[in-house]
N, C-alpha and C positions, 0 to 999 in steps of 0.2 A: 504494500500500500504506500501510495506518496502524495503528499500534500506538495501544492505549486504557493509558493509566497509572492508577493506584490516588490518589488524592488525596494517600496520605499519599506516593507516591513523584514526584509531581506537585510538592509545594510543599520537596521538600527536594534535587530535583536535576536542575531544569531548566534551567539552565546548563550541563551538562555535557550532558546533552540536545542541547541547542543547538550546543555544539561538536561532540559525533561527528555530528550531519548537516552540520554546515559541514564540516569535513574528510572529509565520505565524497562530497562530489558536488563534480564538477571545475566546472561552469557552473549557476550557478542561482539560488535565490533562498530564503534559508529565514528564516518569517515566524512570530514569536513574538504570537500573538494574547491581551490583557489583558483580562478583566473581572473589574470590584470591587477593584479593584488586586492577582488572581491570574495569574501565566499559566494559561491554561486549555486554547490549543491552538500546537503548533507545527507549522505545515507548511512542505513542503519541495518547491520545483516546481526538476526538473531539467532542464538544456536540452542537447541535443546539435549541437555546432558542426561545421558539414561546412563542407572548405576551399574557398574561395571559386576560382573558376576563375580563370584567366590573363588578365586583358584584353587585348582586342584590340587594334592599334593602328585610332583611325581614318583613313578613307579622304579 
């Protein structure tokens, strides 16, 4: 899912931006893309971590 922002609300609170996807996703990766020295996109890849099973002892 991606939300488009308005330039003027783009260059005055992308920061804050940036912190509510960092604080809304437990495992992931969120990536503030620069051109011309604006940010211009921020995306946000979420990872979901399943628990790793028991090992075995070996034989």
């Amino acid at each position: 899912m991606s939300t488009i922002y308005s330039p003027s609300t783009a260059d005055s609170s992308w920061l804050s931006i940036v912190q509510h996807k960092a604080s809304s996703i437990r495992y992931g990766v969120v990536q503030v893309v620069i051109h011309d020295g604006k940010v211009t996109v921020i995306e946000v890849t979420e990872k979901t971590r399943l628990d790793s099973p028991t090992p075995r002892p070996k034989r």
